[in-house]
PDB file of N, CA, C and O in Angstrom, chain B, residues numbered from 101:
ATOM      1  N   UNK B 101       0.859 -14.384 -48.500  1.00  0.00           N
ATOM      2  CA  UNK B 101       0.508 -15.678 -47.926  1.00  0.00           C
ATOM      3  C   UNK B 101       0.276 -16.654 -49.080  1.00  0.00           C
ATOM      4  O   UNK B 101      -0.472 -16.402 -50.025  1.00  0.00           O
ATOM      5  N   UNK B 102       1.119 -18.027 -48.903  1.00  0.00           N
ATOM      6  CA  UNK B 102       0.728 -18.730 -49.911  1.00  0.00           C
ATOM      7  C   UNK B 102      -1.072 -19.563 -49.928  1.00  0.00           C
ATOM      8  O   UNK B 102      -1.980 -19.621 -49.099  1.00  0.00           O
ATOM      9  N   UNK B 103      -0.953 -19.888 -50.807  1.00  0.00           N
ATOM     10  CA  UNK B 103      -2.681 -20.765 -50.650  1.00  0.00           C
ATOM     11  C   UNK B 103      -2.261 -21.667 -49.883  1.00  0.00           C
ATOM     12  O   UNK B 103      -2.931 -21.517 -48.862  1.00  0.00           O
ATOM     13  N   UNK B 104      -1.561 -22.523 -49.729  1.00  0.00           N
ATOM     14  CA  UNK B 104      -1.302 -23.466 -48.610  1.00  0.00           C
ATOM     15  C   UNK B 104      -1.311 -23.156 -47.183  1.00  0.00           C
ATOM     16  O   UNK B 104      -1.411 -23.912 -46.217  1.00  0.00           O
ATOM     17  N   UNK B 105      -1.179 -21.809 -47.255  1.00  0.00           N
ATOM     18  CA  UNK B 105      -0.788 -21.201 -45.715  1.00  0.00           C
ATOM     19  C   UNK B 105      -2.193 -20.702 -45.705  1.00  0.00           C
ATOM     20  O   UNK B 105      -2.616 -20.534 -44.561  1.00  0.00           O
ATOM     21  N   UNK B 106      -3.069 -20.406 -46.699  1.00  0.00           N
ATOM     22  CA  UNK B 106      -4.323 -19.188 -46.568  1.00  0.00           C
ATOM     23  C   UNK B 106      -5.251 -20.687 -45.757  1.00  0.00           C
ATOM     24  O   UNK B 106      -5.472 -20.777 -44.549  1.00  0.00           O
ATOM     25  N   UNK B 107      -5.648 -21.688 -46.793  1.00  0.00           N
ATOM     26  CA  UNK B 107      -6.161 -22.787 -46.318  1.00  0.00           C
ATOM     27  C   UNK B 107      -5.784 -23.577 -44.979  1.00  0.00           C
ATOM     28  O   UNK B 107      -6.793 -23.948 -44.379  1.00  0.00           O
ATOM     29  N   UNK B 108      -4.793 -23.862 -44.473  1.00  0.00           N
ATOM     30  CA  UNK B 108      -4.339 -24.316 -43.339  1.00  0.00           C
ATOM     31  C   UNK B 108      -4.809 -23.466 -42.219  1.00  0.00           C
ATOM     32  O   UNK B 108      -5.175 -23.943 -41.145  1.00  0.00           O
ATOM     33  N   UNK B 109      -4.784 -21.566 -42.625  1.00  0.00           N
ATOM     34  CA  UNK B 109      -4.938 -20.556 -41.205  1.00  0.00           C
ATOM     35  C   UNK B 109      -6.917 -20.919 -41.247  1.00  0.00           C
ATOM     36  O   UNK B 109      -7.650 -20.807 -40.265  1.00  0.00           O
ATOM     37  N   UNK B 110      -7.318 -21.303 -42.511  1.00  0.00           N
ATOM     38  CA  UNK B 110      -9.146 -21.560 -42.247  1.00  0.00           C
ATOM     39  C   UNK B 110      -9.119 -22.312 -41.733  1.00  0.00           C
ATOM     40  O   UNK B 110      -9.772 -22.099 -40.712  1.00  0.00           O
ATOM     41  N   UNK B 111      -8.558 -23.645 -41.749  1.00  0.00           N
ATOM     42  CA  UNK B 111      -9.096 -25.386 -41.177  1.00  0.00           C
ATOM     43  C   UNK B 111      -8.606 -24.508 -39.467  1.00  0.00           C
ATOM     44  O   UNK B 111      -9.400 -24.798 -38.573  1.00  0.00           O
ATOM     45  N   UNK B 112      -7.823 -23.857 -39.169  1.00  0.00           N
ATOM     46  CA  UNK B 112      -7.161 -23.768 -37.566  1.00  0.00           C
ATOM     47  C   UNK B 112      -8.439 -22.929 -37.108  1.00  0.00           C
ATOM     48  O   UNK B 112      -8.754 -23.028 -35.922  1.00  0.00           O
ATOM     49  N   UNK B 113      -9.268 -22.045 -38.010  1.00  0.00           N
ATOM     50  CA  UNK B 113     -10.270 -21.332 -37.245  1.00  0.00           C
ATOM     51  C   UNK B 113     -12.081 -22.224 -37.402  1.00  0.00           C
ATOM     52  O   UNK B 113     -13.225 -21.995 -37.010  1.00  0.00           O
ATOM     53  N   UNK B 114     -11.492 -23.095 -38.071  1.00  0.00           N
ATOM     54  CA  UNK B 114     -13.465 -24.058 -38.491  1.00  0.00           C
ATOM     55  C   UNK B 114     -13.022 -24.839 -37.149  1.00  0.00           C
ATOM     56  O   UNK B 114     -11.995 -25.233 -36.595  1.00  0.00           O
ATOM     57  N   UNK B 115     -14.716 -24.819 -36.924  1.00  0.00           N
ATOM     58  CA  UNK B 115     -14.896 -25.574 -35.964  1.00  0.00           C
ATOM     59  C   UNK B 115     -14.624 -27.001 -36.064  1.00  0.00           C
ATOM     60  O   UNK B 115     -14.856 -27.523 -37.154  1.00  0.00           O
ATOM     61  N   UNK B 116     -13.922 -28.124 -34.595  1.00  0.00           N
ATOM     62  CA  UNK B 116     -14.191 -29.428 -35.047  1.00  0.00           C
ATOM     63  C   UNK B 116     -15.433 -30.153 -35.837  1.00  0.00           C
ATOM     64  O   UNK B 116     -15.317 -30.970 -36.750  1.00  0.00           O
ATOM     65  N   UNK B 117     -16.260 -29.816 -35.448  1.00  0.00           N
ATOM     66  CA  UNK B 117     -17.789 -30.305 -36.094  1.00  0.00           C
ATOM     67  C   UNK B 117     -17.926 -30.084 -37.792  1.00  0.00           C
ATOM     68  O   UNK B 117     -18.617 -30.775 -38.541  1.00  0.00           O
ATOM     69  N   UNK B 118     -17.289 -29.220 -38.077  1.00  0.00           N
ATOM     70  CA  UNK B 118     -17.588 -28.499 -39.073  1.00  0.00           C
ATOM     71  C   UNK B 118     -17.528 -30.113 -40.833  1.00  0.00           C
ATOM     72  O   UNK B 118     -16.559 -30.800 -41.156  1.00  0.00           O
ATOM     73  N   UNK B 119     -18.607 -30.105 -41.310  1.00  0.00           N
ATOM     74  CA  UNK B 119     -18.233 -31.207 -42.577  1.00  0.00           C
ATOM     75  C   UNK B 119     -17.440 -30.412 -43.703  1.00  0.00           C
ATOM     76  O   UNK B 119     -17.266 -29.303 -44.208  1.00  0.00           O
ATOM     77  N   UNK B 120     -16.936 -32.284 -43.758  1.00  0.00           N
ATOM     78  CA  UNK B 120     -16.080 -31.105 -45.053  1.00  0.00           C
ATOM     79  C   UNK B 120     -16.361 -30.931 -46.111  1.00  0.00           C
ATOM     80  O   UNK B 120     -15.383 -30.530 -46.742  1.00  0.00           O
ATOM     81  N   UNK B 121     -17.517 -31.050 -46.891  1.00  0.00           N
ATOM     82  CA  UNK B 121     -18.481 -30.094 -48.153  1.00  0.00           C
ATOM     83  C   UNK B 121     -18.371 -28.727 -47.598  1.00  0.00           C
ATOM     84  O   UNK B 121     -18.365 -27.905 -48.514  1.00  0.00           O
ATOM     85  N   UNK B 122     -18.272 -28.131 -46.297  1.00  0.00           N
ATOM     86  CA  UNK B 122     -18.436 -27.049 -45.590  1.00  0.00           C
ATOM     87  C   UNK B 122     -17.346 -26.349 -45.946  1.00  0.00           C
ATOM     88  O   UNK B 122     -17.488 -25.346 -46.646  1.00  0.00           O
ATOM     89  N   UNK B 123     -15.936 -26.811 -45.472  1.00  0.00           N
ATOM     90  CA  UNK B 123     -14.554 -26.847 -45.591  1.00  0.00           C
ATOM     91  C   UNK B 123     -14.211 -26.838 -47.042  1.00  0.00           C
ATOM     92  O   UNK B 123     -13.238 -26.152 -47.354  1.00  0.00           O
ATOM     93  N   UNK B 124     -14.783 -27.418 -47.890  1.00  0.00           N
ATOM     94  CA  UNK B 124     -14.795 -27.112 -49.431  1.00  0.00           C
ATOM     95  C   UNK B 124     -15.391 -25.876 -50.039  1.00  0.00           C
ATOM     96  O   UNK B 124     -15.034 -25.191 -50.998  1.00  0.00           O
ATOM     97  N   UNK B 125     -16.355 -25.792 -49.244  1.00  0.00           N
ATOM     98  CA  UNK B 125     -17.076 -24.495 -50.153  1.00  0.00           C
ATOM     99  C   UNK B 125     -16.073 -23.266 -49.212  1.00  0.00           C
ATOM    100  O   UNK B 125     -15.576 -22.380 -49.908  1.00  0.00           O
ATOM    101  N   UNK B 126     -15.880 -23.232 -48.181  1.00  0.00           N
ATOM    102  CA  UNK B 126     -15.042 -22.170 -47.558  1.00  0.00           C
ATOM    103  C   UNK B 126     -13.564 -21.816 -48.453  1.00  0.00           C
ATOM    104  O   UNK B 126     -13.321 -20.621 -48.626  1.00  0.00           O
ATOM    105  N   UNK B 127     -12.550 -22.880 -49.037  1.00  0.00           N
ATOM    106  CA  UNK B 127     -11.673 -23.186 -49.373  1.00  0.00           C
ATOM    107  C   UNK B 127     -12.180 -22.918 -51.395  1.00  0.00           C
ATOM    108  O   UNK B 127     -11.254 -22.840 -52.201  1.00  0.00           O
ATOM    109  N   UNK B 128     -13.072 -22.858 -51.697  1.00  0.00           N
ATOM    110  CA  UNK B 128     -13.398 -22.520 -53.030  1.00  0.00           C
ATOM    111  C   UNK B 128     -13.368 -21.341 -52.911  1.00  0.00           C
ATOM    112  O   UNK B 128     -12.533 -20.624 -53.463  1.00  0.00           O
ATOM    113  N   UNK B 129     -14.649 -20.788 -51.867  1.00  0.00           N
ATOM    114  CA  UNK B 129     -14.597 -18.852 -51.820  1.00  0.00           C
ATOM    115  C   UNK B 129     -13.385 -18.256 -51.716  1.00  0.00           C
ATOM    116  O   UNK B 129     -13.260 -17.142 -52.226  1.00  0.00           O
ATOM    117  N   UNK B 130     -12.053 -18.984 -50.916  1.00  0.00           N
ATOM    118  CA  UNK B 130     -11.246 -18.314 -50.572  1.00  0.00           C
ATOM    119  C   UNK B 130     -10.478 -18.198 -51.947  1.00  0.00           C
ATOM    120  O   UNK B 130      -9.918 -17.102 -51.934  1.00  0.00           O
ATOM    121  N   UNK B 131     -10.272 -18.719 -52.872  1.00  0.00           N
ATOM    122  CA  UNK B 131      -9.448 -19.619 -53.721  1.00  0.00           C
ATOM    123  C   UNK B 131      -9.970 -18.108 -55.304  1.00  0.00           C
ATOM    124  O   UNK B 131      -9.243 -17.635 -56.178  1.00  0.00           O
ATOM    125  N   UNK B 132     -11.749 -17.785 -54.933  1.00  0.00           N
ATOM    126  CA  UNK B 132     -12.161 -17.331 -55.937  1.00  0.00           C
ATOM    127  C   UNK B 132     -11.881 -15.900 -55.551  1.00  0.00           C
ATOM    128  O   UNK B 132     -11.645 -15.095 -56.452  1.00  0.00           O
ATOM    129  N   UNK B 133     -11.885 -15.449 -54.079  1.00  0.00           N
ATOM    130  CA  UNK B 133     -11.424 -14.153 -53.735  1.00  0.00           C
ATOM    131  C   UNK B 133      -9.826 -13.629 -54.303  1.00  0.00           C
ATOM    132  O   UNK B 133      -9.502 -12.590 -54.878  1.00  0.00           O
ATOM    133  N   UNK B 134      -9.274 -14.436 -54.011  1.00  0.00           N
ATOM    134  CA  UNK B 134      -7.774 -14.503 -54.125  1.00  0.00           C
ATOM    135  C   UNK B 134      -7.517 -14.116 -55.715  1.00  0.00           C
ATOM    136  O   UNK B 134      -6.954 -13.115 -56.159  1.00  0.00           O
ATOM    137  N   UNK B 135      -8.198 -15.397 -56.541  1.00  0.00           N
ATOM    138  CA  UNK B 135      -8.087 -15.122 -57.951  1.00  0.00           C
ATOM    139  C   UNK B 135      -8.362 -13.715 -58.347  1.00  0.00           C
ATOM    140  O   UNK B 135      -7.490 -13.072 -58.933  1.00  0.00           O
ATOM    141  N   UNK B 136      -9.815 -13.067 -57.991  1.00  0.00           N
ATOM    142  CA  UNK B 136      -9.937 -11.362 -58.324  1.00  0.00           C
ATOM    143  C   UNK B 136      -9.125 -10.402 -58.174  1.00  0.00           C
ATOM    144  O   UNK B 136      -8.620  -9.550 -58.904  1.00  0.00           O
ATOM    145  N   UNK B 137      -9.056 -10.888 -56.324  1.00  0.00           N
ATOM    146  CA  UNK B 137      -7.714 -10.004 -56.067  1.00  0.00           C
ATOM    147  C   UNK B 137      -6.202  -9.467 -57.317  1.00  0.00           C
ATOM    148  O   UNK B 137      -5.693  -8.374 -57.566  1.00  0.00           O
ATOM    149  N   UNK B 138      -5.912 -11.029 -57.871  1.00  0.00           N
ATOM    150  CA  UNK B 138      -4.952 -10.929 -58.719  1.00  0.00           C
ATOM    151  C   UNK B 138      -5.133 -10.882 -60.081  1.00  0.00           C
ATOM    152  O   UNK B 138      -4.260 -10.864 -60.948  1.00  0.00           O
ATOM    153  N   UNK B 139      -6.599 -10.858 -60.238  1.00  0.00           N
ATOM    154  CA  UNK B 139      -6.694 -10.155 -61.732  1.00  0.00           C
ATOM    155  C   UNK B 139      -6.995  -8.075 -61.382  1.00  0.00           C
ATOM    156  O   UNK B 139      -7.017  -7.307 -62.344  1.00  0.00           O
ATOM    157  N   UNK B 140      -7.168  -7.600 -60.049  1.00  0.00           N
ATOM    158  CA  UNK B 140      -6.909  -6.417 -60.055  1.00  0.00           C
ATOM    159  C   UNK B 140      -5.516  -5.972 -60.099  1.00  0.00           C
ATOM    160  O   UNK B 140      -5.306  -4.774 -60.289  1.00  0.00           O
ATOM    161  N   UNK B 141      -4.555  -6.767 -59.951  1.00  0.00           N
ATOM    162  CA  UNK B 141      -3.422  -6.415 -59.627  1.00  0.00           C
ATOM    163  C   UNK B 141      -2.750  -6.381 -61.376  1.00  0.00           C
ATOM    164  O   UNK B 141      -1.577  -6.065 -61.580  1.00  0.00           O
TER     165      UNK B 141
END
């Protein structure tokens, strides 16, 4: 999955309400998971 596609499938599951400092910090964690992932690889 690209990051464009990883970020787009989060915004389709956050709630409307949701701020986007919220949507940022979700989109950082995902961004810092990903990175580990590919320094195990």
């Amino acid at each position: 999955m690209s990051d464009k596609e990883a970020v787009l499938e989060l915004v389709k599951r956050l709630p409307a309400t949701v701020f986007l400092h919220e949507m940022l910090r979700e989109i950082e964690f995902i961004a810092a998971v990903k990175e580990d992932l590919d320094e195990i690889d």
